[in-house]
C-alpha angles and dihedrals in degrees: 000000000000081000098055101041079046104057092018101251119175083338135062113263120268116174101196089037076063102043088052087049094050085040100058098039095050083049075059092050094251100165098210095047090054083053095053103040081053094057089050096049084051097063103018102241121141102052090285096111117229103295115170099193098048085045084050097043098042086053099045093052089051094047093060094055089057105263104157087198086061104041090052088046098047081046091065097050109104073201093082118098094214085172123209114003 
């Protein structure tokens, strides 16, 4: 449904209808809505406002659960302590 509200499928689009509906699936432990709540924290679309750590933590979260969109986009963030290479 965040997809839809998002891209305006079927709806009209509605950026902060999506943002609720990515929020509340990724509360439920939904991998691709952390990922996407994560993008939206990144960039501070939605109505969420630009948040790193929120971005950082939603994708994290994502990313252990095996969301290669989150794993690619958490992999972008200078943000990321990767430790001793």
């Amino acid at each position: 449904l965040g997809v839809c509200y998002r891209d305006g499928e079927g709806v009209t689009a509605d950026q902060a209808a999506a943002a609720e509906c990515f929020r509340l699936a990724a509360e439920q432990n939904h991998a691709a809505a952390q990922s996407e709540l994560g993008n939206l924290y990144a960039c501070g679309a939605g109505g969420v406002g630009r948040d790193v750590s929120a971005a950082l933590a939603w994708r994290r979260r994502a990313a252990e659960q095996g969301d290669p969109k989150a794993m690619y986009n958490l992999s972008l963030m200078p943000e990321v302590d990767w430790g001793e290479r």
